[in-house]
C-alpha positions as CSV (number, residue, x, y, z in Angstrom):
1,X,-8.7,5.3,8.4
2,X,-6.6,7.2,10.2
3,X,-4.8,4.7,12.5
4,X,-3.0,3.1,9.1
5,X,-3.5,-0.8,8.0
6,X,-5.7,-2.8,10.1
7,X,-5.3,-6.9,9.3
8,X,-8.7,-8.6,10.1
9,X,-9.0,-12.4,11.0
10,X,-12.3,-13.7,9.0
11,X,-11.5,-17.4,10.2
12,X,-14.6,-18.7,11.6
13,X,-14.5,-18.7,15.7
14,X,-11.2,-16.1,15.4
15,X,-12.6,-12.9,14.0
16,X,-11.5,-10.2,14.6
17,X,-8.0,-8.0,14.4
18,X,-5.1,-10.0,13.5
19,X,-2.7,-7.4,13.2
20,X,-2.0,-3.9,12.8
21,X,0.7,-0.9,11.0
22,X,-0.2,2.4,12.5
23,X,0.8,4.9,10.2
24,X,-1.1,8.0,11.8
25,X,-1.9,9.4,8.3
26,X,-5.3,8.8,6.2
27,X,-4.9,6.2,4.7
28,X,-7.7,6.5,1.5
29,X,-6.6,3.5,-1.7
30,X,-5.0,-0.6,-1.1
31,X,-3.9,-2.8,-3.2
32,X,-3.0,-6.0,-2.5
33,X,-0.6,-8.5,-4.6
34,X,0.3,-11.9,-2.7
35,X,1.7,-10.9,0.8
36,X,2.4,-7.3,0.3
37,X,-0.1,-4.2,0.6
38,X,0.3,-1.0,-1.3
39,X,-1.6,1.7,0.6
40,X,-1.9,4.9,-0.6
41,X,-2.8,8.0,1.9
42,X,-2.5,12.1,2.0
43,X,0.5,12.3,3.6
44,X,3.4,9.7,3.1
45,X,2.0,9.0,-0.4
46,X,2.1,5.3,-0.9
47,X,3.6,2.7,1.8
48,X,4.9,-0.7,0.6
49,X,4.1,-3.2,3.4
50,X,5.0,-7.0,4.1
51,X,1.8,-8.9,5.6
52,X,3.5,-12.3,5.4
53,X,2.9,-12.2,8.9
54,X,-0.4,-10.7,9.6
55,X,0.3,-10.4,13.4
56,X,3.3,-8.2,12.4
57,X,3.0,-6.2,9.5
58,X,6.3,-4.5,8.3
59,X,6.7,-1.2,6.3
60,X,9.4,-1.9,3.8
61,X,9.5,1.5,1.8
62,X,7.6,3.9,0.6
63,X,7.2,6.8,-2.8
64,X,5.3,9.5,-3.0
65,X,2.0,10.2,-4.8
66,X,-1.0,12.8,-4.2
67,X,-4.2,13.0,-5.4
68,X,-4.0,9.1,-5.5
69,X,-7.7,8.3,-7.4
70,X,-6.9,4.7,-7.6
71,X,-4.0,2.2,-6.8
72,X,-3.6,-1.1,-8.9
73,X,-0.5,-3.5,-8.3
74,X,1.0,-5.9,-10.7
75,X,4.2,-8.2,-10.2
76,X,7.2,-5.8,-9.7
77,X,4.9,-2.9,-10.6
78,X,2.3,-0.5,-9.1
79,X,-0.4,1.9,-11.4
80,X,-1.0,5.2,-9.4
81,X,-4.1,6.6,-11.0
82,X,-3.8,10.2,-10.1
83,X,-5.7,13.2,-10.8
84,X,-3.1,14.3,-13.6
85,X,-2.5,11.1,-15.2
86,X,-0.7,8.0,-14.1
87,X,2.4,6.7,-12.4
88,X,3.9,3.2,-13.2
89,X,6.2,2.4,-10.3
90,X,9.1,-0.3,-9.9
91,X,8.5,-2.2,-6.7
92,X,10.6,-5.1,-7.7
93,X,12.7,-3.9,-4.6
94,X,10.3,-2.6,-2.0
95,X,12.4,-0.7,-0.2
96,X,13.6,1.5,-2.8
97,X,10.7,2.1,-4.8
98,X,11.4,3.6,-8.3
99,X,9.5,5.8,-11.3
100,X,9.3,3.6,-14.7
101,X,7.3,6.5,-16.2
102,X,4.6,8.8,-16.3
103,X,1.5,8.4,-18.6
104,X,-0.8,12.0,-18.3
């Protein structure tokens, strides 16, 4: 939605919201790979963020993208389906994202 990444708690007797990263955009795609979430939305593209800590999410970086149609992540990597091909990003070092090539 609108308010970013929300974390939920599904342990039983502690549902609920564990943790929050407002981004104020609209946020639309995730992918998730071990502790880190790749969500994709309109405006900053697609945000690279640490949920080791689900009480404290952290935005490491970001790169951008539009017309995200899908988001798939892979170890060091990210596939950005968009609507005029696909992106293959390097996210081996999250905060400085980087293009490894573009496949229309």
């Amino acid at each position: 939605g609108k308010t970013g990444l929300t974390i939920w708690n599904t342990t039983v007797g502690h549902e609920g919201v564990a943790g929050r990263l407002y981004t104020g955009h609209d946020a639309k795609k995730i992918a998730v790979l071990d502790k880190t979430v790749y969500l994709a939305d309109r405006v900053m593209g697609v945000a690279v963020v640490d949920v080791r800590s689900p009480e404290r999410p952290v935005l490491l970086g970001s790169f951008e993208a539009s017309d995200i149609i899908h988001i798939v992540a892979g170890p060091g990597v990210v596939y950005v389906l968009q609507g005029d091909g696909v992106r293959v990003m390097n996210v081996s070092s999250p905060q400085s994202p980087s293009l490894l090539a573009t496949i229309p």
